[in-house]
C-alpha positions in Angstrom: 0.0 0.0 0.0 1.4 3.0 -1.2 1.0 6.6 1.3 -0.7 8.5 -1.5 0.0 12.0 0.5 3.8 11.5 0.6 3.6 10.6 -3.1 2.1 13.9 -3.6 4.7 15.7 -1.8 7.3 14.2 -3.3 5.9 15.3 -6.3 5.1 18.9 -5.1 8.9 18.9 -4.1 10.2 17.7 -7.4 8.0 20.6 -9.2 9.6 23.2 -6.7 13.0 22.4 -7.7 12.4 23.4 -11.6 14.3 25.6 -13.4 13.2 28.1 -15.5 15.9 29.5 -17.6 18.4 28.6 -14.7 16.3 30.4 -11.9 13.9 28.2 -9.8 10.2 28.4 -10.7 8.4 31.1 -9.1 5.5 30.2 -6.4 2.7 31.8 -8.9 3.3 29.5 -11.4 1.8 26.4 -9.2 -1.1 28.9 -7.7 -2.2 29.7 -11.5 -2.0 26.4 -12.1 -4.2 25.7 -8.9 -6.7 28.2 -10.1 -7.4 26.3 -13.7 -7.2 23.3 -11.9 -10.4 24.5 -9.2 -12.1 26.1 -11.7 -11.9 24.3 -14.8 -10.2 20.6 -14.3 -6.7 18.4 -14.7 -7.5 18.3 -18.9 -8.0 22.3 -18.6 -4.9 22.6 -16.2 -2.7 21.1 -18.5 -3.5 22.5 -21.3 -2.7 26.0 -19.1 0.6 24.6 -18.5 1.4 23.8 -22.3 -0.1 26.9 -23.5 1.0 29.6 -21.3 4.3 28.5 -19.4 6.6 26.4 -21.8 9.1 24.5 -20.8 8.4 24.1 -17.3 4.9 24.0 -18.0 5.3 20.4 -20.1 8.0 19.5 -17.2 5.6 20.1 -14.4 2.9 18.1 -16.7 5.0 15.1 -17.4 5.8 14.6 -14.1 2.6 14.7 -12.6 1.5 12.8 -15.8 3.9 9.8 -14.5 2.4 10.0 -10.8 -0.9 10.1 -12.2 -0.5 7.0 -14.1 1.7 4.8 -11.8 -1.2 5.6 -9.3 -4.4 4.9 -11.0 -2.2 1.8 -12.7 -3.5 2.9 -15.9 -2.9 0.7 -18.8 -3.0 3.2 -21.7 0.0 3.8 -23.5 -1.2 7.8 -24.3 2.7 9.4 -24.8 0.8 12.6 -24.6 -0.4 13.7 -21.4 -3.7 15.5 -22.5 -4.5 11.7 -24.2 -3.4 10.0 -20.8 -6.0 12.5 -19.3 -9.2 12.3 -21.9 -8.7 8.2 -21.1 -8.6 9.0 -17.5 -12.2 11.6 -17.7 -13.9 8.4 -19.0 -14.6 7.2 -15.2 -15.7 10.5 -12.9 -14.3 8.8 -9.7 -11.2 8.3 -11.5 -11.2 12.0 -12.9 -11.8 13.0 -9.6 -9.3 11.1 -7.9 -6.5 12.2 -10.6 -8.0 16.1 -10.1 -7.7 15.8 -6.0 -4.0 14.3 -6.2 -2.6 16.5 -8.6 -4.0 19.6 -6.5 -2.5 18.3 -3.2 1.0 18.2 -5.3 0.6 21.7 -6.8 -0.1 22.7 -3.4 2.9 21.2 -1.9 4.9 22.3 -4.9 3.6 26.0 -4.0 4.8 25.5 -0.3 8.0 24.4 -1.4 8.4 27.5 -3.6 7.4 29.4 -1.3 9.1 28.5 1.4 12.7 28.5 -0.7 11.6 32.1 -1.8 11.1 33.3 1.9 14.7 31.5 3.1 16.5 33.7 0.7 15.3 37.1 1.6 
């Protein structure tokens, strides 16, 4: 049995120590990515990512793309996360699960950022 929390914020920790042009990504990034998450979904949430923050955005989606399968031991071999994710909005329970796990990450990946930001000044 697998602690699905510490997955999460090993996850959230992972997506704190990004790099975005050689500087760490900023805390905002994760809480914009929270907000389209809330309001709109995970499929909605990573297109965000794609769309508006590039490199880091696909980094931070890949990732959570890899916890997200290895959790819900999905069989689908989607490459492409936003194909991993229309498989996974089949099932609502499973959509829901996959939307309540990748919040608690971005939420941890916010702390972390956060806190890193706060230790330097």
């Amino acid at each position: 049995m697998e602690n699905l929390d510490l997955a999460c914020a090993k996850l959230g920790q992972e997506l704190a120590e990004l790099k975005d042009n050689g500087k760490p990504v900023k805390e905002n990034v994760f809480t914009a990515a929270l907000g389209v998450l809330d309001e709109q979904g995970p499929y909605a949430c990573f297109l965000y990512l794609k769309a508006r923050e590039g490199k880091v955005g696909e980094q931070i989606t890949k990732s959570a793309t890899e916890l997200l399968h290895k959790i819900l031991c999905d069989k689908t071999n989607a490459e492409e996360p936003l194909q991993f994710l229309q498989g996974v909005a089949m099932n609502l329970d499973r959509l829901l699960f996959a939307r309540d796990l990748l919040r608690q990450a971005l939420i941890y990946a916010r702390y972390h950022a956060k806190a890193r930001s706060e230790a330097r000044e």
